[in-house]
N, CA, C and O atoms as CSV, one atom per row, in Angstrom:
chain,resi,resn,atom,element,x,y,z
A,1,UNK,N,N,108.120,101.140,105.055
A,1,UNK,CA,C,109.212,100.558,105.805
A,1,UNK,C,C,110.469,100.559,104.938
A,1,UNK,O,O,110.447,99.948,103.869
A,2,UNK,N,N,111.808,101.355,105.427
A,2,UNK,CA,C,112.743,101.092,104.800
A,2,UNK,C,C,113.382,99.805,104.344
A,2,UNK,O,O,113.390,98.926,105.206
A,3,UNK,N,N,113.906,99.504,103.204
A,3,UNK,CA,C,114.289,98.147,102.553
A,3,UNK,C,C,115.959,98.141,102.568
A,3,UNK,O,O,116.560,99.012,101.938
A,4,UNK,N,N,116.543,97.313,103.176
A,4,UNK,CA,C,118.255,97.635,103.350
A,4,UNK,C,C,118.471,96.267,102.889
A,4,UNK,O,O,117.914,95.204,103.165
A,5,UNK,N,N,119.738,96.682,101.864
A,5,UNK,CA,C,120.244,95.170,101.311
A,5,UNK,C,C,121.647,95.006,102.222
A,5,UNK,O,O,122.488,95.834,102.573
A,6,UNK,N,N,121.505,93.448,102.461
A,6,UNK,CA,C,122.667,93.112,103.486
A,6,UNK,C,C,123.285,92.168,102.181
A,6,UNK,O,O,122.528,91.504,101.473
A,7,UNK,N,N,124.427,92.202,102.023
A,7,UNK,CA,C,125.209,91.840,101.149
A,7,UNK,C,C,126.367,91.397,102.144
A,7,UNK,O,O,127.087,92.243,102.674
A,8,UNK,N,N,126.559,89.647,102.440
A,8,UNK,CA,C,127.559,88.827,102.622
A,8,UNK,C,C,128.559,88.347,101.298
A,8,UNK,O,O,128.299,87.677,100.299
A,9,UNK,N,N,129.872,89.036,101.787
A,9,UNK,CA,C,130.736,88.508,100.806
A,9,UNK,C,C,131.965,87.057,100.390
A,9,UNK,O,O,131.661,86.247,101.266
A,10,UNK,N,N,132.390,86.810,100.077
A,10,UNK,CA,C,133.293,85.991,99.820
A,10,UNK,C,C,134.123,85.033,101.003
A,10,UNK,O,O,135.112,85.308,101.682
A,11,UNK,N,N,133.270,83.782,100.941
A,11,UNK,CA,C,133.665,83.284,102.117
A,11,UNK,C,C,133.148,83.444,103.655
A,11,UNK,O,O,133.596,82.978,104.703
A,12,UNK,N,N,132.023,84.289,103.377
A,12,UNK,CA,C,131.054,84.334,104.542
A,12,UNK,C,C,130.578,82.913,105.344
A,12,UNK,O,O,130.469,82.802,106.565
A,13,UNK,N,N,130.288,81.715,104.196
A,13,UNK,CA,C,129.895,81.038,104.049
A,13,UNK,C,C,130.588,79.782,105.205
A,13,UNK,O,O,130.144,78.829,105.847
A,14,UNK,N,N,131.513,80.249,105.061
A,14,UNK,CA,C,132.349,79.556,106.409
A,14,UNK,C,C,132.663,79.954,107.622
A,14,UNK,O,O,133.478,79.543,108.448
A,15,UNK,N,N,131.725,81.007,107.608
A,15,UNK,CA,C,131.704,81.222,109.128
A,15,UNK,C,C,131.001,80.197,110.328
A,15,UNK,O,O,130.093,79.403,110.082
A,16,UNK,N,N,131.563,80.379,111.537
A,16,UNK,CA,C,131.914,79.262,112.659
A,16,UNK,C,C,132.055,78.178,112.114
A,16,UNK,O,O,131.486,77.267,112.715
A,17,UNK,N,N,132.766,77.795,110.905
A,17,UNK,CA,C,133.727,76.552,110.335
A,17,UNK,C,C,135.193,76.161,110.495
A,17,UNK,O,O,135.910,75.199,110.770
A,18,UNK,N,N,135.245,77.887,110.055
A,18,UNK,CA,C,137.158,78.161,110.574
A,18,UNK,C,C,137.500,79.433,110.736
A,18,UNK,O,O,136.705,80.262,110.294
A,19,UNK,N,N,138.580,79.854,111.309
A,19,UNK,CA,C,138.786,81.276,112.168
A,19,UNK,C,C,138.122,81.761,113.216
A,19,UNK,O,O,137.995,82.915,113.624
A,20,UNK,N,N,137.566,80.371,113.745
A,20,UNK,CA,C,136.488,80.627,114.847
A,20,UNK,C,C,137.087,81.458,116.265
A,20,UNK,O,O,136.277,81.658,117.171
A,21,UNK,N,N,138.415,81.899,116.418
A,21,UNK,CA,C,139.926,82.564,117.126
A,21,UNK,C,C,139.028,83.684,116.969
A,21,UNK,O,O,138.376,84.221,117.865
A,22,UNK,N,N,139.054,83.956,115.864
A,22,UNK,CA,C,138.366,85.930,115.113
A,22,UNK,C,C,136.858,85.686,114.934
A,22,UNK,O,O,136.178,86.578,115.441
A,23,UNK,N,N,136.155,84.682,114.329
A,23,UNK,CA,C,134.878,85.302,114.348
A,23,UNK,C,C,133.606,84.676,115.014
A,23,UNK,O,O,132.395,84.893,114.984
A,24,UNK,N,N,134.610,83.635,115.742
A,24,UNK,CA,C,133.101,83.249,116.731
A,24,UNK,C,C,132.592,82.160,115.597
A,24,UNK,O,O,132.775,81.982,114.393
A,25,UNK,N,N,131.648,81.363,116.956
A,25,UNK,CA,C,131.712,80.136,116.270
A,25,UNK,C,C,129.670,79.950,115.684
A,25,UNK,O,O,129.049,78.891,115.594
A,26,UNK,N,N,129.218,81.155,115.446
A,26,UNK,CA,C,128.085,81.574,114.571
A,26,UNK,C,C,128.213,80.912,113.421
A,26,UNK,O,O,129.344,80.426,113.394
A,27,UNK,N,N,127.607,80.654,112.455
A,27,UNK,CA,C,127.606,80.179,111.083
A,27,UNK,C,C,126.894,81.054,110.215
A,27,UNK,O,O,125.994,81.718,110.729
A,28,UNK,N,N,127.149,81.200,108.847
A,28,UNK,CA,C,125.915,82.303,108.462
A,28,UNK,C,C,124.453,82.387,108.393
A,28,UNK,O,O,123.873,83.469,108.309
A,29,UNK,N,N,123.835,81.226,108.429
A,29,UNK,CA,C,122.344,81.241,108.886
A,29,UNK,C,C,122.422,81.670,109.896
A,29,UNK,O,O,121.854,82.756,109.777
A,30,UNK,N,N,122.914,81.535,111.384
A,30,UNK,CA,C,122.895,82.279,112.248
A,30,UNK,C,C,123.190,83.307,112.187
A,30,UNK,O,O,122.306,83.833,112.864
A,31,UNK,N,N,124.122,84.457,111.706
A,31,UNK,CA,C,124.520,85.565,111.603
A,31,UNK,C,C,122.640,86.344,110.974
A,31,UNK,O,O,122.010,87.353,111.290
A,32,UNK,N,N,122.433,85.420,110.196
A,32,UNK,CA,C,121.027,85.931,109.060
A,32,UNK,C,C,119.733,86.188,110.092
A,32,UNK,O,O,119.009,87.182,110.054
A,33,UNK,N,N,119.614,85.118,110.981
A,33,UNK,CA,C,118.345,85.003,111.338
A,33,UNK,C,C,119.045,86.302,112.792
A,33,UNK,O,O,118.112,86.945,113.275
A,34,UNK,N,N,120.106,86.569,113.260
A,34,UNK,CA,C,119.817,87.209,114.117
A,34,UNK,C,C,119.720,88.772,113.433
A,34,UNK,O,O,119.026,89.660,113.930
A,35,UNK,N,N,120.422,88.918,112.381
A,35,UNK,CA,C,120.134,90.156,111.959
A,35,UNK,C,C,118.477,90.435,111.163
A,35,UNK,O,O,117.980,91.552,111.014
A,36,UNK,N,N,117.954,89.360,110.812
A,36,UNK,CA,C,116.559,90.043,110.501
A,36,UNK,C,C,115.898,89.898,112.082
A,36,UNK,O,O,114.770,90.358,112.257
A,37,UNK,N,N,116.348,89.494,112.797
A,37,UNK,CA,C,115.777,89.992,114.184
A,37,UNK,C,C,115.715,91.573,114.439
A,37,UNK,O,O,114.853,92.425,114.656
A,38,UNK,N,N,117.449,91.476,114.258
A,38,UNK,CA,C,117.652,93.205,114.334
A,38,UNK,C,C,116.790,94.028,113.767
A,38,UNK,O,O,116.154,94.923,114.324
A,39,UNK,N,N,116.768,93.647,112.392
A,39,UNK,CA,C,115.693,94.231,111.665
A,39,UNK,C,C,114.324,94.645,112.166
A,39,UNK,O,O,113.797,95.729,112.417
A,40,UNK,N,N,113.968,93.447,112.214
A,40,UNK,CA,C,112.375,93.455,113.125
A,40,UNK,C,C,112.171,94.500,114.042
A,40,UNK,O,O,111.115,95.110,114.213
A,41,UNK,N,N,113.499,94.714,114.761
A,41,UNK,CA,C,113.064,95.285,116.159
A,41,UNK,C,C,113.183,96.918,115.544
A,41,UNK,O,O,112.381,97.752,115.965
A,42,UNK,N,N,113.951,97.205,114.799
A,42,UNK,CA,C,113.806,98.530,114.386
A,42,UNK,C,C,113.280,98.629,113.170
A,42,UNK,O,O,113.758,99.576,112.544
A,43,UNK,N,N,112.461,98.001,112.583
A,43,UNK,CA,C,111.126,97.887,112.031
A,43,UNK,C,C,111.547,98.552,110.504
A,43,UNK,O,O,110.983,99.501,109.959
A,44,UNK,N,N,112.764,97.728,109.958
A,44,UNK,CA,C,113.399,97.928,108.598
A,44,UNK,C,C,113.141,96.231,107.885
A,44,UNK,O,O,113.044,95.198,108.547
A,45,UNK,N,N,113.101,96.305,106.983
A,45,UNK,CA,C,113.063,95.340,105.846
A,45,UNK,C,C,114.108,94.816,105.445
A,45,UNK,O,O,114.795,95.499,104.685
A,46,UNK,N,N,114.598,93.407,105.819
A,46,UNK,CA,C,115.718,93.399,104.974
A,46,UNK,C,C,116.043,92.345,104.037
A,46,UNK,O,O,115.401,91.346,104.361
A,47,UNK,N,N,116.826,92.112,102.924
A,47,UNK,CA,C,116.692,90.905,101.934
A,47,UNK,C,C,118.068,90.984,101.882
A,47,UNK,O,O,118.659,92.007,101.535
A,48,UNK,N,N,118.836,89.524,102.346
A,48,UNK,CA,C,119.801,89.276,102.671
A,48,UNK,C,C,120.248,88.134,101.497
A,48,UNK,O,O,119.660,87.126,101.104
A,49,UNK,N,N,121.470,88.701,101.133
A,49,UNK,CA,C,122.314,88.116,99.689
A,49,UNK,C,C,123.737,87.811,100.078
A,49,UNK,O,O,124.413,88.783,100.417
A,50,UNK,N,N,124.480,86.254,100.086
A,50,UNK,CA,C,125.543,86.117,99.959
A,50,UNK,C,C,125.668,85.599,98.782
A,50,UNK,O,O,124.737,85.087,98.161
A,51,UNK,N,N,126.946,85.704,98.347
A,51,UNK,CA,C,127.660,85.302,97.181
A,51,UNK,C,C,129.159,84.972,97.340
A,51,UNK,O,O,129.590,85.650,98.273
A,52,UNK,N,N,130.170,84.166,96.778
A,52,UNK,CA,C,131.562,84.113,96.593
A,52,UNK,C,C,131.889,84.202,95.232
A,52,UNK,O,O,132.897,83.738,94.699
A,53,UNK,N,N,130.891,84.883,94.652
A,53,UNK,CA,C,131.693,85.411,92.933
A,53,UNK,C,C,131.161,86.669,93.163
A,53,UNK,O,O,130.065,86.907,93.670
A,54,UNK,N,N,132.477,87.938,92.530
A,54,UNK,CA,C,132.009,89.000,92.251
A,54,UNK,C,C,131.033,89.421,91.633
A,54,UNK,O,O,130.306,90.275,92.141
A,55,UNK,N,N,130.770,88.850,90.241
A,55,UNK,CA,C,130.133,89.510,89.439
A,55,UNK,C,C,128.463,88.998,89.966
A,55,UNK,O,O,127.479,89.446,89.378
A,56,UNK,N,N,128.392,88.462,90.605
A,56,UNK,CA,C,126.909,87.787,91.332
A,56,UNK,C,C,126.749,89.692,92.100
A,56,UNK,O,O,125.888,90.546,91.892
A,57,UNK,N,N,127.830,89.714,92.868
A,57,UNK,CA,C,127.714,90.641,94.284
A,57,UNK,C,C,127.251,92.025,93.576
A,57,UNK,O,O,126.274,92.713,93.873
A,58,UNK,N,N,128.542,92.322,92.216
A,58,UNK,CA,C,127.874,93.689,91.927
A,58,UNK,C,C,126.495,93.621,90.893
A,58,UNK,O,O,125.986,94.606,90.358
A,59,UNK,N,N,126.121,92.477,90.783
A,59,UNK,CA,C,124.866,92.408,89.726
A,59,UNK,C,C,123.811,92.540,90.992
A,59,UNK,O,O,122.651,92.700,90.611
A,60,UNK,N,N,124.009,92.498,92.558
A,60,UNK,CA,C,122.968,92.470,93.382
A,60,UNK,C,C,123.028,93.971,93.706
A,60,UNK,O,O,122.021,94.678,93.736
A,61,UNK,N,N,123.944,94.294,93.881
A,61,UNK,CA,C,123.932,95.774,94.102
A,61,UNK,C,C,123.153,96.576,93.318
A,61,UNK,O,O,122.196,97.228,93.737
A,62,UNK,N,N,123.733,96.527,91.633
A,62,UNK,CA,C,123.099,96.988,90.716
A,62,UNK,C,C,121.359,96.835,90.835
A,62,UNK,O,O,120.593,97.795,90.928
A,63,UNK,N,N,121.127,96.002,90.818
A,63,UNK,CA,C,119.564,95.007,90.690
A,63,UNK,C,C,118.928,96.047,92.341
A,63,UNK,O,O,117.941,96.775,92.233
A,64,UNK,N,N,119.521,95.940,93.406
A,64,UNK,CA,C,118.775,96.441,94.596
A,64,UNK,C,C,118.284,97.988,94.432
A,64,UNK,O,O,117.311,98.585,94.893
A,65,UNK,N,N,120.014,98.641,93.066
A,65,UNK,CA,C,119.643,100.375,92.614
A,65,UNK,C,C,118.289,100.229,91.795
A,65,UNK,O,O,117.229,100.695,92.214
A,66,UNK,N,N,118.408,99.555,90.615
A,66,UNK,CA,C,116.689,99.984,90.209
A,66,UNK,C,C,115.834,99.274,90.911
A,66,UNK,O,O,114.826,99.163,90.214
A,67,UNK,N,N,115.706,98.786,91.819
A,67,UNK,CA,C,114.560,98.495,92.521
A,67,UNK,C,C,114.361,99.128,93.675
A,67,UNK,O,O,113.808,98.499,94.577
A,68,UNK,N,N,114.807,100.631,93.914
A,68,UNK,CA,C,115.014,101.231,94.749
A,68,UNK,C,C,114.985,101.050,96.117
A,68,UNK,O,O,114.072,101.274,96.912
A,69,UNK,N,N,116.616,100.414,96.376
A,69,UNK,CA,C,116.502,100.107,98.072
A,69,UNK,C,C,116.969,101.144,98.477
A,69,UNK,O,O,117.459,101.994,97.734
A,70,UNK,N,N,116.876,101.248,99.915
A,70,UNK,CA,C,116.983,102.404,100.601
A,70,UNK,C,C,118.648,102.677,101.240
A,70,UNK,O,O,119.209,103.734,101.530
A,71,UNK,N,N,119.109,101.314,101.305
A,71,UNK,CA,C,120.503,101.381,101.733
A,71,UNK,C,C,121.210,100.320,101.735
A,71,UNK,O,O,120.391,99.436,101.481
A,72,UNK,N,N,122.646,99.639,101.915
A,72,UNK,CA,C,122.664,98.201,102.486
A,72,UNK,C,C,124.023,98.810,103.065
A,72,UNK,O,O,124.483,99.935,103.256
A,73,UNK,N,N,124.580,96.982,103.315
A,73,UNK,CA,C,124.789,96.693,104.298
A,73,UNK,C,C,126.043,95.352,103.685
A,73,UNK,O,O,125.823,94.165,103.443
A,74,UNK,N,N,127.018,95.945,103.610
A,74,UNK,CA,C,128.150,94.527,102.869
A,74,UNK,C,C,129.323,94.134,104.226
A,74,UNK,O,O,129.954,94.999,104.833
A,75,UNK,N,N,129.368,93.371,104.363
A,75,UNK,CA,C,130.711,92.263,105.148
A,75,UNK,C,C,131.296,92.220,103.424
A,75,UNK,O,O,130.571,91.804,102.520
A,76,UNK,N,N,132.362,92.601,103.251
A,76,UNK,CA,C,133.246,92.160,101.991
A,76,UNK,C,C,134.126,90.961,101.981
A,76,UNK,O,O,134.610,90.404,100.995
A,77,UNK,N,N,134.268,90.620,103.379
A,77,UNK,CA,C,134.920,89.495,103.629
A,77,UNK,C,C,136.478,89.259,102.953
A,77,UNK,O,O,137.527,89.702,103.423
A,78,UNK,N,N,136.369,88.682,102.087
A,78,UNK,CA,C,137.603,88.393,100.975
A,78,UNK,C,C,137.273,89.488,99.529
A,78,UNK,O,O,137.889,89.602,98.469
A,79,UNK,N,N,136.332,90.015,99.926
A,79,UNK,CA,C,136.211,90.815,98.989
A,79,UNK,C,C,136.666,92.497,99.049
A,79,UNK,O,O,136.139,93.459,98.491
A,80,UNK,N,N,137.822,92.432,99.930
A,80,UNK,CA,C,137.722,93.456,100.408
A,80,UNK,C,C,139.005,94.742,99.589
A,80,UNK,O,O,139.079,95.966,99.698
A,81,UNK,N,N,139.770,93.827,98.872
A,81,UNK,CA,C,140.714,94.624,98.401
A,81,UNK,C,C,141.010,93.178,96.852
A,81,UNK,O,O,140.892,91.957,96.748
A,82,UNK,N,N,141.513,94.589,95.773
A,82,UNK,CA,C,141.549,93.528,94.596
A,82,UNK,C,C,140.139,93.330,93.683
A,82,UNK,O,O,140.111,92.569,92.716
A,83,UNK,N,N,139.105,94.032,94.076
A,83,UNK,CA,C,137.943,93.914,92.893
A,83,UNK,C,C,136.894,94.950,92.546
A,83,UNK,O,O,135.686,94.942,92.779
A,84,UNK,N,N,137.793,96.007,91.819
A,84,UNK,CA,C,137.613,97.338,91.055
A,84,UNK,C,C,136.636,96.755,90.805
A,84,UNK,O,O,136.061,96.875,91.887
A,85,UNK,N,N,135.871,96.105,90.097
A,85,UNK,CA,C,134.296,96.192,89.805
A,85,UNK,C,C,133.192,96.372,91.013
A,85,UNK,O,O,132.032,96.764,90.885
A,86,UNK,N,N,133.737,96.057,91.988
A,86,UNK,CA,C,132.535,95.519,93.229
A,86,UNK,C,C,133.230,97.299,93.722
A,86,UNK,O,O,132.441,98.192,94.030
A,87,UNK,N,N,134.101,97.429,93.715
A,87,UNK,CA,C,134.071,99.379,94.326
A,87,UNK,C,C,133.562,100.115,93.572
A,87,UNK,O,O,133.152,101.200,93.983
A,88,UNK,N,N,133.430,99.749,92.231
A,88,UNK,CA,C,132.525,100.928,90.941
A,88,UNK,C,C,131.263,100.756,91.466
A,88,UNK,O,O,130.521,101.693,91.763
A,89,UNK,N,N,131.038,99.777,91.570
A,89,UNK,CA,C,129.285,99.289,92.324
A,89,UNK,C,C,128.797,100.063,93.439
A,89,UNK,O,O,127.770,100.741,93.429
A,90,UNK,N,N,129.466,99.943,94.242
A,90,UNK,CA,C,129.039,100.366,95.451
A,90,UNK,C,C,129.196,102.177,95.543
A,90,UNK,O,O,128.627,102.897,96.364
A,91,UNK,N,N,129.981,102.542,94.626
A,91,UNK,CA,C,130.222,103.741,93.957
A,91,UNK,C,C,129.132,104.608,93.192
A,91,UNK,O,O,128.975,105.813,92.999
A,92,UNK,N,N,128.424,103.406,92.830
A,92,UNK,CA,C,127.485,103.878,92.042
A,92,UNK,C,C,126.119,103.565,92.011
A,92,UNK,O,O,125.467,103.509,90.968
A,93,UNK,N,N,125.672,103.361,93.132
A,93,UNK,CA,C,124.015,102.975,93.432
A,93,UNK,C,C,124.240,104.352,93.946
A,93,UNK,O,O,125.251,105.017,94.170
A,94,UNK,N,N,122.845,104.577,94.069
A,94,UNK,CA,C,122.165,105.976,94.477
A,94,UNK,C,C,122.093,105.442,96.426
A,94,UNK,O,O,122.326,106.338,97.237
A,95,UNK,N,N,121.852,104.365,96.830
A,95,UNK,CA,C,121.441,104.168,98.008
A,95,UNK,C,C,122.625,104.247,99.192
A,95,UNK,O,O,123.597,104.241,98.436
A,96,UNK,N,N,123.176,104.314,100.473
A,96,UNK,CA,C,124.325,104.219,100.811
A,96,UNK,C,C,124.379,103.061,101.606
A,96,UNK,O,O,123.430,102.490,102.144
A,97,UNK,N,N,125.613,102.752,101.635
A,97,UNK,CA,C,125.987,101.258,101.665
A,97,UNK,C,C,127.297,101.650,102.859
A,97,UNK,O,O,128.210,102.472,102.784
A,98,UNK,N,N,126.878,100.560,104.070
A,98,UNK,CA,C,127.926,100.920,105.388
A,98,UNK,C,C,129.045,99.577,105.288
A,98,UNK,O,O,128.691,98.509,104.789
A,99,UNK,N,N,129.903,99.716,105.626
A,99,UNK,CA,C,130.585,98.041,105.256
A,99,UNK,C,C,130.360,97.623,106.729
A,99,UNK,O,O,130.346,98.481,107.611
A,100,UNK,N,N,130.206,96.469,106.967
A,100,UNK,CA,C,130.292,95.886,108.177
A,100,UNK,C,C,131.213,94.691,108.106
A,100,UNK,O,O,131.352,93.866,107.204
A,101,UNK,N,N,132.061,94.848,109.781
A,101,UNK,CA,C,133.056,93.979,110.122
A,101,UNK,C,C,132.875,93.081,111.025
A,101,UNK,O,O,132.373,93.808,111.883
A,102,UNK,N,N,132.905,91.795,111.611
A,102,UNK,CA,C,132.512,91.633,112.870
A,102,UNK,C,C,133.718,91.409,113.773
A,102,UNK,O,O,133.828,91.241,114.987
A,103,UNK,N,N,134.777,91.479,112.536
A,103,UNK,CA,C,136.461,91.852,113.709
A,103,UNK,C,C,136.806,93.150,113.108
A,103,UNK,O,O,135.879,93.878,112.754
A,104,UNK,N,N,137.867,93.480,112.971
A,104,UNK,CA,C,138.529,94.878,113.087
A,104,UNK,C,C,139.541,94.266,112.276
A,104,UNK,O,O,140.551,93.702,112.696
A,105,UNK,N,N,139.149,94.442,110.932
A,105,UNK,CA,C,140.231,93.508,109.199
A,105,UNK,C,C,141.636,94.376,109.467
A,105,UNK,O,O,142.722,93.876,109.175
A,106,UNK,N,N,141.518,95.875,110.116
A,106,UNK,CA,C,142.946,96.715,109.705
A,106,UNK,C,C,143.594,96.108,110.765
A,106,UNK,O,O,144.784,96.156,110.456
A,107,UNK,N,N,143.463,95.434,112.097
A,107,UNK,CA,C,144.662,94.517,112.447
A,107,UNK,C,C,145.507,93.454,111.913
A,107,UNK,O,O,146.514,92.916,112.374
A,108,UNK,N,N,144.787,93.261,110.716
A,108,UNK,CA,C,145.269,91.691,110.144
A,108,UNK,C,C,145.824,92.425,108.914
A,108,UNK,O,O,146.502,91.696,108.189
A,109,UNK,N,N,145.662,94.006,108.414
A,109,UNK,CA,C,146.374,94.637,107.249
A,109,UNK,C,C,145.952,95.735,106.689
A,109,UNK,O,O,145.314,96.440,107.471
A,110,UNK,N,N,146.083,96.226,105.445
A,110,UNK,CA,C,145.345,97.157,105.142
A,110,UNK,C,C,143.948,97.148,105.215
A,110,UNK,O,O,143.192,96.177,105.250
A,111,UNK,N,N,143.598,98.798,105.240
A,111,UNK,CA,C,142.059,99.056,105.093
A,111,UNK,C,C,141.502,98.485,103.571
A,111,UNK,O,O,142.118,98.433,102.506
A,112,UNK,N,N,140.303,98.139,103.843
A,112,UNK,CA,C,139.592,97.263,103.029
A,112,UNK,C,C,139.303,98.472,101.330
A,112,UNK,O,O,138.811,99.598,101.248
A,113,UNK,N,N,139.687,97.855,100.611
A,113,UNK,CA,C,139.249,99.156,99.160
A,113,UNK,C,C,137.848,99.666,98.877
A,113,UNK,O,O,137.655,100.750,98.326
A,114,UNK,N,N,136.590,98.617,99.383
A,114,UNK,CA,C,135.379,98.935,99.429
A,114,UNK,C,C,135.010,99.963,100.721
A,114,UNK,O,O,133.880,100.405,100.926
A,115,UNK,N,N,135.968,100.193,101.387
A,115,UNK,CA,C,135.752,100.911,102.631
A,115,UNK,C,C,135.790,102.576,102.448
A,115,UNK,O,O,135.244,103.471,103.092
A,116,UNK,N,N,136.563,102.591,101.434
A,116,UNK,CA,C,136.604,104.319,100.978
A,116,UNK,C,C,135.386,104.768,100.020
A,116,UNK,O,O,134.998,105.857,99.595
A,117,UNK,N,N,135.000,103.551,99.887
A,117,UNK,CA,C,133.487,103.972,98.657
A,117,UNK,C,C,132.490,103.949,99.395
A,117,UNK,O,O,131.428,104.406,98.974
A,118,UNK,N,N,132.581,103.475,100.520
A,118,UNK,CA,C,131.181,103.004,101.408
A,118,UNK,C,C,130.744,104.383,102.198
A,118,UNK,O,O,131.547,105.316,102.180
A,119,UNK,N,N,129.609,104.518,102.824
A,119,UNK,CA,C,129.242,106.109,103.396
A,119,UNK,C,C,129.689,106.173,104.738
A,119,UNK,O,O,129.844,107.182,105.426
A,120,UNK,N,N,129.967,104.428,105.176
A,120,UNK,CA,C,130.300,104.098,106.965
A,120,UNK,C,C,130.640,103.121,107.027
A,120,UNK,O,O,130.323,102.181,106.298
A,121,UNK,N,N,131.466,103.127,108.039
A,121,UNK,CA,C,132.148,101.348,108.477
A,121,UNK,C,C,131.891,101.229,110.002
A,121,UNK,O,O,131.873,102.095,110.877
A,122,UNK,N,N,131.727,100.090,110.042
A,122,UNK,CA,C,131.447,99.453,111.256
A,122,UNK,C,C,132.129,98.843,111.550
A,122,UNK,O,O,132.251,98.108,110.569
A,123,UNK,N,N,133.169,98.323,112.679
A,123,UNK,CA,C,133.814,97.474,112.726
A,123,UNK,C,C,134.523,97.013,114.016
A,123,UNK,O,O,135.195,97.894,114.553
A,124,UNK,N,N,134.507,95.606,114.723
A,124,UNK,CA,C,135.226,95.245,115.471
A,124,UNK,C,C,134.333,94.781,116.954
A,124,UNK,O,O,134.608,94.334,118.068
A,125,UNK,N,N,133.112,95.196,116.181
A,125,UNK,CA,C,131.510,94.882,117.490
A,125,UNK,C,C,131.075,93.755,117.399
A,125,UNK,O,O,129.976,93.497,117.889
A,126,UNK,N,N,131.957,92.616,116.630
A,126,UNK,CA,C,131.189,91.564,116.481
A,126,UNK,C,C,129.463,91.234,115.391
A,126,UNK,O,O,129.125,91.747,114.324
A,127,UNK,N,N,128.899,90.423,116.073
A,127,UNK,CA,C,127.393,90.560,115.722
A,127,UNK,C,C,126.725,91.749,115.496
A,127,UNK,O,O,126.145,92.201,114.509
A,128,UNK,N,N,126.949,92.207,116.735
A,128,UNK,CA,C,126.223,93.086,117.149
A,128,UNK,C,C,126.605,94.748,116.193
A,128,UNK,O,O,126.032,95.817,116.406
A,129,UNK,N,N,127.620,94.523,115.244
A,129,UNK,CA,C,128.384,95.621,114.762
A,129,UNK,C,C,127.050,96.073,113.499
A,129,UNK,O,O,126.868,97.196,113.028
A,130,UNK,N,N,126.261,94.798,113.187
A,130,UNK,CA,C,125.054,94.916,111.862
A,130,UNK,C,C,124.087,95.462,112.312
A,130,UNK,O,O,123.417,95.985,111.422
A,131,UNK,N,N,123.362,95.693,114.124
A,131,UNK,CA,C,122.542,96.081,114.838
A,131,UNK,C,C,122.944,97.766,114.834
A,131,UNK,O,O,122.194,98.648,114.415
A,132,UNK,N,N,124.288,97.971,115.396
A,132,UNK,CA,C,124.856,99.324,115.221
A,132,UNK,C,C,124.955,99.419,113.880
A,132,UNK,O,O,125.083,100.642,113.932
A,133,UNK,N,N,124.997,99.238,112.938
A,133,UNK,CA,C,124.479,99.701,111.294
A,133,UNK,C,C,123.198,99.668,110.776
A,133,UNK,O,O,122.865,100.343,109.802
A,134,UNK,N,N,122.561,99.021,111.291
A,134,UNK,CA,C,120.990,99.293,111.349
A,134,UNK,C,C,120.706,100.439,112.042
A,134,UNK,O,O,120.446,101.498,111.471
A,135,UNK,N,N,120.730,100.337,112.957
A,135,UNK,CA,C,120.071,101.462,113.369
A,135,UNK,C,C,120.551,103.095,113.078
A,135,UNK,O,O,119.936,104.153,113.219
A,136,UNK,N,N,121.693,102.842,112.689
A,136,UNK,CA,C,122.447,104.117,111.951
A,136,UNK,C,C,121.671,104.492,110.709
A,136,UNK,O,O,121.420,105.663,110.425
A,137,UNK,N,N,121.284,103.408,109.950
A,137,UNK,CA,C,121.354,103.359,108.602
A,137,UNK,C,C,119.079,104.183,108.972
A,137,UNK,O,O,118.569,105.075,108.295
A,138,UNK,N,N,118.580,103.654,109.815
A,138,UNK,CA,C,117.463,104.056,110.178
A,138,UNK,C,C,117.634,105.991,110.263
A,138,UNK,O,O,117.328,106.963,109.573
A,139,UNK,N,N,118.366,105.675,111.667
A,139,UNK,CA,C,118.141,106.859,111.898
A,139,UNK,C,C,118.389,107.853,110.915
A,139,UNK,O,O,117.801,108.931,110.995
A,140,UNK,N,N,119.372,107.565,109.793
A,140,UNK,CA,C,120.214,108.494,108.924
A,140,UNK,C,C,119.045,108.646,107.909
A,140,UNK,O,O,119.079,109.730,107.328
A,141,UNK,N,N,118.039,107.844,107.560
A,141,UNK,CA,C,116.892,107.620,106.739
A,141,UNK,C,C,115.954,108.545,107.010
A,141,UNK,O,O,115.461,109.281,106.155
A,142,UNK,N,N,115.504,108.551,108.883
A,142,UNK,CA,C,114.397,109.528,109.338
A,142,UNK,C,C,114.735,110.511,108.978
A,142,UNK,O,O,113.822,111.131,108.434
A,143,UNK,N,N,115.657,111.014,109.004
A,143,UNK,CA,C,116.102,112.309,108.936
A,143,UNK,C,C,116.219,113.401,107.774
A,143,UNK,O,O,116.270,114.629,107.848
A,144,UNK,N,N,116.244,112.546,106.686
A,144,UNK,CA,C,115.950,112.776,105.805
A,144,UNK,C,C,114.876,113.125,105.008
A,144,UNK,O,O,114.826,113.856,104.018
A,145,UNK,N,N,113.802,112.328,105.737
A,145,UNK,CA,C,111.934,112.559,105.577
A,145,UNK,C,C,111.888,113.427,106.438
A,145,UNK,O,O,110.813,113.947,106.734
């Protein structure tokens, strides 16, 4: 069974607390338990990591490369522009890594800096935007075997 690291970033943590306008009034345990649902149903593995310090985020990245995961899966949140270490990271695992949005960040400004390192972006589907990266991230896997 493929193993995909979902990596919540900076300030995830307040989701349906505030900006509930943009992201819905979910919280991140909820965001968690519906995406290892997702998981379930397309029959991937997943071990789900938030953090609000960088050097936590790219030490998980790093840590998921030698333990060979198969792909992940980052919301950068506030992490999205401003932290050259967390783009060397994601730069540099062997596995590919899709960013996921659950609004559409380039209305509110520039494109995100982890977004040009990432293999795919998702963005602006809400919840449901981690279900459409799952199953991408699957199918892109079969295909390969």
């Amino acid at each position: 069974m493929p193993r995909i690291l979902i990596v919540h970033g900076a300030g995830m943590n307040m989701r349906g607390k505030v900006q509930t306008e943009i992201f819905g009034p979910m919280t991140l345990p909820q965001y968690d338990e519906r995406i290892r649902g997702y998981a379930a149903e397309l029959g991937l593995e997943v071990e789900i990591f938030h953090s609000n310090i960088e050097g936590e985020v790219v030490n998980k990245f790093y840590d998921a490369n030698d333990k060979g995961f198969d792909a992940a899966l980052f919301n950068p949140a506030a992490f999205g522009t401003g932290y050259p270490a967390l783009v060397a990271a994601i730069s540099q695992v062997k596995f590919p890594t899709i960013e996921v949005h659950i609004s559409n960040p380039i209305r509110r400004g520039p494109a995100p800096e982890t977004a040009r390192v990432s293999y795919g972006v998702v963005a602006g589907f809400g919840l449901s935007g981690y279900y459409l990266a799952l199953r991408g991230v699957r199918d892109m896997l079969a295909a390969k075997t």
